[in-house]
Each structure stands twice: as structure tokens, then as C-alpha cells.
Backbone bond lengths (Angstrom), bond angles and torsions (degrees), N, CA, C in turn:
res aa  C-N    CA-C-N  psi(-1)  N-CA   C-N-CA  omega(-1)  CA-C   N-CA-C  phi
1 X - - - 1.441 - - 1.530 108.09 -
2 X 1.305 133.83 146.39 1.589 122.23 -150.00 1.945 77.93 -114.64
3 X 0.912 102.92 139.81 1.510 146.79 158.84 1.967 95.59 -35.87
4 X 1.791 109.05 139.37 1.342 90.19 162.73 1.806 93.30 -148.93
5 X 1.217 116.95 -167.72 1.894 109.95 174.02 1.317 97.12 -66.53
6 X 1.176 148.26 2.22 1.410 116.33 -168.90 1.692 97.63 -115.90
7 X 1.550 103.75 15.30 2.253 103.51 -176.03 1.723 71.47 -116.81
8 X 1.153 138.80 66.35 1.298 143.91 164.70 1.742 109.50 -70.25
9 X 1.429 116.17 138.71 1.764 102.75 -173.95 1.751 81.66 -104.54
10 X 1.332 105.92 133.80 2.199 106.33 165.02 1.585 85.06 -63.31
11 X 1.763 84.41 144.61 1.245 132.95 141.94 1.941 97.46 120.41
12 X 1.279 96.72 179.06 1.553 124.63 -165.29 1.653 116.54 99.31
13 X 0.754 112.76 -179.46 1.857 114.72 174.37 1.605 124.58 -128.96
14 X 0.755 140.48 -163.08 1.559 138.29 -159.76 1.512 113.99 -174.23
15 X 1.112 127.11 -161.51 1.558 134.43 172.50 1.846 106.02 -179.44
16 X 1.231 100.06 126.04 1.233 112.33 -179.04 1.565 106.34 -112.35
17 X 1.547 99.74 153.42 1.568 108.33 173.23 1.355 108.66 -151.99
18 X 1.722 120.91 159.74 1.269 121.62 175.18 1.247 114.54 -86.13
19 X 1.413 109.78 138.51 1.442 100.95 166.19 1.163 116.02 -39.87
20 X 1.755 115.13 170.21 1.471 114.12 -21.36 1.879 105.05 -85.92
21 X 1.042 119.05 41.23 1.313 124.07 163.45 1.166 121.31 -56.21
22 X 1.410 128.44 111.57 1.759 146.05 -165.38 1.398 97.90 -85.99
23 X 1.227 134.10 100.72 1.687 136.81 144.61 1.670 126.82 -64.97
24 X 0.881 109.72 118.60 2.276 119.10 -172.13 1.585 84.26 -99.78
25 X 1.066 119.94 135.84 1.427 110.05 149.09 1.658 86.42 -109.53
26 X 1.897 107.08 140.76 1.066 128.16 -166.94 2.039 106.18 -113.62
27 X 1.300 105.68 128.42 1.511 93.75 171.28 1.042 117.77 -76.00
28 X 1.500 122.96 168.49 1.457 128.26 -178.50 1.414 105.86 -60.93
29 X 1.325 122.16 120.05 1.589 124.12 155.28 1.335 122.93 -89.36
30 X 1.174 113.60 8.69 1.653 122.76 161.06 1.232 109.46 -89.38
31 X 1.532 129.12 134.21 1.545 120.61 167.98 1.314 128.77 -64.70
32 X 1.273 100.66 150.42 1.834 102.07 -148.44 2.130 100.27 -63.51
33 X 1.855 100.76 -18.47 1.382 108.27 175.30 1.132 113.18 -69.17
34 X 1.548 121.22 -34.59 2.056 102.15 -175.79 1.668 87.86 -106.71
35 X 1.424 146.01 11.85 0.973 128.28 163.08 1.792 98.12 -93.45
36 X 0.838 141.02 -37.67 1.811 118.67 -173.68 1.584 115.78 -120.18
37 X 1.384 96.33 105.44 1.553 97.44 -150.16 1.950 102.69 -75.81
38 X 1.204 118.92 -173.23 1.573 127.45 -169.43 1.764 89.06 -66.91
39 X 1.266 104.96 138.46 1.424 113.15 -174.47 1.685 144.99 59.26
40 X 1.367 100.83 2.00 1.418 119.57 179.41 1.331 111.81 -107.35
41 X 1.576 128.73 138.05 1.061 141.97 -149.52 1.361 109.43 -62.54
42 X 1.349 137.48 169.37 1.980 132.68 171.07 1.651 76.20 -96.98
43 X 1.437 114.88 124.68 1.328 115.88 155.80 1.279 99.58 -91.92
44 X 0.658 135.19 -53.51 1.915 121.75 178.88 1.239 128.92 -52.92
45 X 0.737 120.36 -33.97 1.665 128.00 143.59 1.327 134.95 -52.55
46 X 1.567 120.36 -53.78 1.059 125.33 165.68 1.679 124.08 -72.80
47 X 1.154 105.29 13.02 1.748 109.24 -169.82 1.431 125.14 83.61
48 X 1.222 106.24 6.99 1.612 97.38 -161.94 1.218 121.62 -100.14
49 X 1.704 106.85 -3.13 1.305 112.50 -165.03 1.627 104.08 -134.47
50 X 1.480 131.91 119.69 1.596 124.07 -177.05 1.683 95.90 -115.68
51 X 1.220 110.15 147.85 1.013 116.10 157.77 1.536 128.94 -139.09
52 X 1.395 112.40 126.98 1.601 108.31 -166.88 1.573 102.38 -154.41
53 X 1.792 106.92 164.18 1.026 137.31 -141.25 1.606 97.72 -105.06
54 X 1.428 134.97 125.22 1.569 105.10 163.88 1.514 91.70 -140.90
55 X 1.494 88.29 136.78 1.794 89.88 -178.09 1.859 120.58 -72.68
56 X 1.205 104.64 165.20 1.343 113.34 177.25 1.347 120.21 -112.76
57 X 1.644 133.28 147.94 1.567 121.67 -165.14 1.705 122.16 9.49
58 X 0.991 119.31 -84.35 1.606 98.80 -154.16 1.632 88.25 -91.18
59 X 1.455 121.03 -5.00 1.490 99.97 -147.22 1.339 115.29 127.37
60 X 1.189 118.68 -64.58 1.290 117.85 -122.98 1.258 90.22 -101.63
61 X 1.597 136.28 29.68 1.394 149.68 144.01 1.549 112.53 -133.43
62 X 1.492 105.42 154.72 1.476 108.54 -177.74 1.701 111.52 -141.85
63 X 1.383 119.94 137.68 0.999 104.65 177.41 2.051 108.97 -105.92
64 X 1.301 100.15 145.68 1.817 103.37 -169.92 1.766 92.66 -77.67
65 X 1.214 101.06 141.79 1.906 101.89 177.13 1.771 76.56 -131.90
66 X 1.390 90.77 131.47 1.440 99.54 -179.93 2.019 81.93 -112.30
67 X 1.271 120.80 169.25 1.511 142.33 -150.85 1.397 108.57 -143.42
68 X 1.179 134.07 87.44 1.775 114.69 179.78 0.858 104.55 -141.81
69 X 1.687 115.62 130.27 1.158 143.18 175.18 1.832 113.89 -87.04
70 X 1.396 120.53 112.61 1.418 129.15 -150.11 1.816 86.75 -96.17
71 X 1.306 108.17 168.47 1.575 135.87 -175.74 1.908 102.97 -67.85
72 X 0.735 112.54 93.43 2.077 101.22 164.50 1.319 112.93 -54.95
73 X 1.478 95.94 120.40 1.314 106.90 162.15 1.732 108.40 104.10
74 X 2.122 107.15 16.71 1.001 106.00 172.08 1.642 112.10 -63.32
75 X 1.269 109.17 -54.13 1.198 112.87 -155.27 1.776 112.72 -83.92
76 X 1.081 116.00 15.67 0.864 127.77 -162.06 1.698 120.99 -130.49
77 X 1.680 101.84 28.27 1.677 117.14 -176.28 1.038 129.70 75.11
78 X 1.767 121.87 15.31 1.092 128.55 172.07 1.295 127.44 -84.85
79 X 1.544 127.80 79.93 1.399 115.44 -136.75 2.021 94.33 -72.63
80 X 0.962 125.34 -17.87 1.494 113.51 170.44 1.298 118.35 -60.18
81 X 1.273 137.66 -72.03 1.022 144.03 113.79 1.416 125.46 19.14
82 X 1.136 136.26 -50.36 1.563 131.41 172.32 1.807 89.74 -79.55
83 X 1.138 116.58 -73.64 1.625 119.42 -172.43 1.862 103.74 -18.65
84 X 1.514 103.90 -68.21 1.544 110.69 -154.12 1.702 90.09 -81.96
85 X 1.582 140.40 10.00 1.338 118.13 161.26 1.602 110.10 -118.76
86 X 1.753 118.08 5.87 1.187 114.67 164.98 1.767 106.14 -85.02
87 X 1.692 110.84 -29.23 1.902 109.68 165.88 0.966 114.16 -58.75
88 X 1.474 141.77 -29.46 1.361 163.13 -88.88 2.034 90.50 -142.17
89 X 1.343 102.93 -61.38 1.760 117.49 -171.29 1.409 93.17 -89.15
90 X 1.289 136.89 -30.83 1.466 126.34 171.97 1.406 111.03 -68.01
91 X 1.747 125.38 -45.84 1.033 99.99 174.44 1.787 121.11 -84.09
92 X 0.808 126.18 -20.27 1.421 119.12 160.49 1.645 136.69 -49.08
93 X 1.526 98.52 -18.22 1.452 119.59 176.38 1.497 111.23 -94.67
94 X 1.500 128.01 -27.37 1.160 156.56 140.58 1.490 101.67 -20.10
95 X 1.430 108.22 -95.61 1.444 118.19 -179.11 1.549 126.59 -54.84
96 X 1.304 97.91 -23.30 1.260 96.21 171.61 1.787 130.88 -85.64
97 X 1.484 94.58 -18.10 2.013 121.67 163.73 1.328 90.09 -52.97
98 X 1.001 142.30 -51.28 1.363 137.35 -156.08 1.882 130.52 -51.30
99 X 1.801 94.52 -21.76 0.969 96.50 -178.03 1.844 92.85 -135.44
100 X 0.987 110.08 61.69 1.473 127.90 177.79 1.504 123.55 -47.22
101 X 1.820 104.85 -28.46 1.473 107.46 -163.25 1.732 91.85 -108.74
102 X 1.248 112.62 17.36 1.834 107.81 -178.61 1.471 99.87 -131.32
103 X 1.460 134.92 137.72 1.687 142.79 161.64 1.264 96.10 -20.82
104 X 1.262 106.80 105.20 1.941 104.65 148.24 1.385 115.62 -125.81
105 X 0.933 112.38 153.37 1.622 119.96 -174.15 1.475 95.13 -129.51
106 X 1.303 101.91 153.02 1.611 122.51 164.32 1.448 116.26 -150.75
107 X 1.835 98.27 127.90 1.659 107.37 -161.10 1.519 99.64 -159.24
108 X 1.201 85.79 143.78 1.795 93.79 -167.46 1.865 109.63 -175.85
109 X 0.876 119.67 170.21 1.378 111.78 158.88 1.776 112.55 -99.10
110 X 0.977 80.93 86.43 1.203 101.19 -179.88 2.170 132.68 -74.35
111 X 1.941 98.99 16.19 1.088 99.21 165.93 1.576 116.68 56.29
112 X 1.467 115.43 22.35 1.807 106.37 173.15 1.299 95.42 165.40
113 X 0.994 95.51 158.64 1.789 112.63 -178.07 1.372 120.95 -120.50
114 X 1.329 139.75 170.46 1.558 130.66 -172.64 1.366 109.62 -96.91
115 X 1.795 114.83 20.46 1.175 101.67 150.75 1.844 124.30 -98.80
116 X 0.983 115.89 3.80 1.809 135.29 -155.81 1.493 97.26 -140.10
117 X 1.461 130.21 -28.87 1.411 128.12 174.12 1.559 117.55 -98.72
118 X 1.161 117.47 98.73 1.753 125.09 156.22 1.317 103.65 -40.38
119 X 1.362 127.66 -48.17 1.616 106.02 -174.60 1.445 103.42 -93.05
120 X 1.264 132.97 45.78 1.180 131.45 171.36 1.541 107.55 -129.95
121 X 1.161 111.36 -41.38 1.404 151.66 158.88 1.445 109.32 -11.06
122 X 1.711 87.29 -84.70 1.271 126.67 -171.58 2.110 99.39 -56.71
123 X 1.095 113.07 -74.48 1.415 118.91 171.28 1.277 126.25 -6.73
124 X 1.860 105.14 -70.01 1.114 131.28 178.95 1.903 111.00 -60.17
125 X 1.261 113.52 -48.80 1.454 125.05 -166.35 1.440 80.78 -85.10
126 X 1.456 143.35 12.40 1.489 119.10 170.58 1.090 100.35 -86.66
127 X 1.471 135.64 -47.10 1.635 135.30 -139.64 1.611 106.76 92.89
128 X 1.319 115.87 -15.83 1.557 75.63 172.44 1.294 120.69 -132.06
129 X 1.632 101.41 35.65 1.793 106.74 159.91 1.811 94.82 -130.45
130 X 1.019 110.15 148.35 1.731 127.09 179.69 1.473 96.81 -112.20
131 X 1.289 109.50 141.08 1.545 114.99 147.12 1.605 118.99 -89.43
132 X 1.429 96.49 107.83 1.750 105.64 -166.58 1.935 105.94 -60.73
133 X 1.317 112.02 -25.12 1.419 99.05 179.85 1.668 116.64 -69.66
134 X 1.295 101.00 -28.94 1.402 121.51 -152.48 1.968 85.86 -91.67
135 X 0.962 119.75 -50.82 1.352 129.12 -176.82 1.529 103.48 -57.02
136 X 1.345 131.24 -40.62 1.596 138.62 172.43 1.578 104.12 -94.31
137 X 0.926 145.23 -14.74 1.432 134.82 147.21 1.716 121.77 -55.54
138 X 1.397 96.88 -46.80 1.920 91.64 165.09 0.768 126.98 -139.21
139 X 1.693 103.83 59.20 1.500 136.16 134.84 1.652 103.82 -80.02
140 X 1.095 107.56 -28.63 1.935 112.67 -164.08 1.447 107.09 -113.26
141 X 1.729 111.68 -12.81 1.556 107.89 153.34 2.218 87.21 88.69
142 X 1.319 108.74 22.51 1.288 102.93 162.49 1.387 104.61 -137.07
143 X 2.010 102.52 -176.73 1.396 110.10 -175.14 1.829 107.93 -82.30
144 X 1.369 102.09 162.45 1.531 102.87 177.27 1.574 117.22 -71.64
145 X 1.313 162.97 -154.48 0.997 104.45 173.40 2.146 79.06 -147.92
146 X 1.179 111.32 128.12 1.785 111.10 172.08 1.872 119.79 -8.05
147 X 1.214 83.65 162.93 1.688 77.54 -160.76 1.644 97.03 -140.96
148 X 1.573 111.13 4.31 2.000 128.28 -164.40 1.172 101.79 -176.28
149 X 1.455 119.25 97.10 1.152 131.60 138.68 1.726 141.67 -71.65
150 X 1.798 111.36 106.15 1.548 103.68 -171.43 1.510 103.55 -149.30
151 X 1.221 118.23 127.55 1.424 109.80 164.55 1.953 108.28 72.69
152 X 1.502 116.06 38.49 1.511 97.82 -176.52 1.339 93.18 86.46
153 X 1.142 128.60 -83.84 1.520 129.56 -162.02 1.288 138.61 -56.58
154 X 1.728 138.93 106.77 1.244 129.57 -156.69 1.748 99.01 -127.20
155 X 0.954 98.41 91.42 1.690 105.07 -174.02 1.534 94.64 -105.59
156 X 1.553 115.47 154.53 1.250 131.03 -174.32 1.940 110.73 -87.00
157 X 1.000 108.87 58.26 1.646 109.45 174.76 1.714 136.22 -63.09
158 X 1.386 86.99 -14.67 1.702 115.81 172.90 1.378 101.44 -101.16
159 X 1.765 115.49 108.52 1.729 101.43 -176.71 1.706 79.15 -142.40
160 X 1.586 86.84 163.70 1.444 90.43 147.33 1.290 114.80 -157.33
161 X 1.298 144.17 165.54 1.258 145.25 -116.47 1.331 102.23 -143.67
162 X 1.200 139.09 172.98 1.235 140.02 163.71 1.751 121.37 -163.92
163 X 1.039 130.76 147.76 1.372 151.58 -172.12 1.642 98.98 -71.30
164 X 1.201 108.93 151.57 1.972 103.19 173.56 1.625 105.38 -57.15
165 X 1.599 108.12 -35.97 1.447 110.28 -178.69 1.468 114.83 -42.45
166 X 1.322 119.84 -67.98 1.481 137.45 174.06 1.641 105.63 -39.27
167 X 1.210 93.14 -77.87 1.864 121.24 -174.71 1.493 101.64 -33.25
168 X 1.656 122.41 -26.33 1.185 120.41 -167.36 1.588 103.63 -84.53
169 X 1.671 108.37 -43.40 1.752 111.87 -175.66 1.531 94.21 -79.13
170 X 1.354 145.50 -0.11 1.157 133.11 -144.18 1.761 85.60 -84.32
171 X 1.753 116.99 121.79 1.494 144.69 149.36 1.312 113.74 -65.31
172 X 1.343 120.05 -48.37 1.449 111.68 -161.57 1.452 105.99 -170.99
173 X 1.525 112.79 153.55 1.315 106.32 173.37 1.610 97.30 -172.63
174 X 1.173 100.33 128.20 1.731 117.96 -157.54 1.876 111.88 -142.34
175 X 1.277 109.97 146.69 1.431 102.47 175.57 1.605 104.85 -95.93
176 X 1.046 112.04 147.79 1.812 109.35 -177.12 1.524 98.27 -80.78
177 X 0.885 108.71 160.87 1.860 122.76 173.37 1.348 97.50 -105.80
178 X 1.634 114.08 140.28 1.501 133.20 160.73 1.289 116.09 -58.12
179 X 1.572 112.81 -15.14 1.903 111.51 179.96 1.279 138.72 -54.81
């Protein structure tokens, strides 16, 4: 019986935009050898990782929005699970170095935050990934604001990141409310 969109398997990620906003999804231009190192998952393969192109005013710049969908149940004592989504944010940060001198962003639910993630950690305390919420929170002299509410606990697991490039045009960056 042939397969149609509606025998859909869950999972992978996506990126939406409003018109008339043009989305590229772009293939990896890193080789798939220094992009997925010995023992770390194929995020591109497995869905977990999108990467695409969306232009800016005329065009004639683009910023890369890389897409990654993090491991469940990193942050939350799964030591399998933390392992394969701290390989998981290294290689996504990887591919996304690649184009260092153009806006890239990286945003996803990414299952951990850069207080519980070393490879998130590490990024942020480098200089050359920003946390864009955290970066527009004190710009405006407030807190960033949770992104997962469970149990008491509202940790920011939905982030996304940005390059000084980005971080530099970055206007705004806000969590939407369910209201």
C-alpha cells in the first residue's frame, strides 16, 4: 500500500516564516566526515538537525538559522540521553562555525540549558555563540523569561543562540505567551 502525508512517522523539526519570507533549506557544506564525529548521532539524517537560508531586505544577505531538535530526557538524568544531546549541540555548533562571517542563529528545543549543559556552557563562555534571549533581556535591564514549565521548575530549554554577527543586528527576542 504506498505511503501518503497523512502515514507521517513523529519527529524531525522544521522552520516556519510569514510571508513573503523565502526559506532555502541548505545542505550540509561541511563533510559529513568532520561534521559527524566517531560515535555521535547523524543529525541530519535522523531529523534532528535543519538547516536553511532566509534572505534579508533586498536579498542580497542571508542569515543561516540552523534548527535542532535536542535528546528528551537530557536534562533530566538520562545519562544516555544527556551524552548523545551534548554530541548532538556540539555538532550543530560545528556546522554552524562554518559560516562565522554571515548571521547564524541556532534554535531549537534543544533539551538543556547552559546551566546543566557543558556543551552549551562552553559555547556561550567562548564569545562566539550569544544567548539571544539572555542578550535582549539585558539590553532592557530584565530577566529572560522560561521557555518549560514542569514540576516547580521553569528552565529555558527552548533557546537559540547567535553568532556576534546576528547578536550584533539582534532587535528583539522574546518568548511568546500561550494566552
Amino acid at each position: 500500500m504506498p505511503r501518503s502525508e497523512w502515514d507521517a512517522v513523529p519527529g524531525g523539526v522544521g522552520l516556519l516564516a510569514r510571508k513573503p519570507i523565502g526559506i532555502q533549506q541548505i545542505t550540509a557544506s561541511v563533510p559529513r566526515a568532520e561534521l559527524v564525529r566517531a560515535g555521535e548521532p547523524d543529525l541530519l539524517a535522523e531529523g534532528r538537525l535543519l538547516h536553511a537560508a532566509v534572505p534579508l531586505g533586498t536579498g542580497r544577505q542571508i542569515v543561516h538559522i540552523l534548527v535542532y531538535y535536542g535528546f528528551s530526557g537530557a536534562r533530566s538524568g538520562n545519562s544516555v540521553a544527556k551524552a548523545l544531546n551534548e554530541d548532538g549541540i556540539r555538532q550543530t555548533l560545528r556546522l554552524a562555525s562554518a559560516f562565522a562571517d554571515e548571521p547564524v542563529i541556532v534554535a531549537g528545543d534543544l533539551n538543556d540549558c547552559p546551566e546543566s549543559s557543558a556543551a552549551l556552557a562552553a559555547a556561550v563562555q567562548s564569545g562566539e555563540w550569544n544567548d539571544l534571549a539572555m542578550a535582549h533581556a539585558e539590553a532592557r535591564e530584565t530577566l529572560a523569561r522560561p521557555t518549560f514549565h514542569q514540576a516547580g521548575a521553569a528552565p529555558r530549554l527552548d533557546l537559540a543562540v547567535g553568532n556576534p554577527v546576528a547578536t550584533a543586528a539582534l532587535a528583539e527576542a522574546h518568548t511568546a505567551s500561550i494566552d
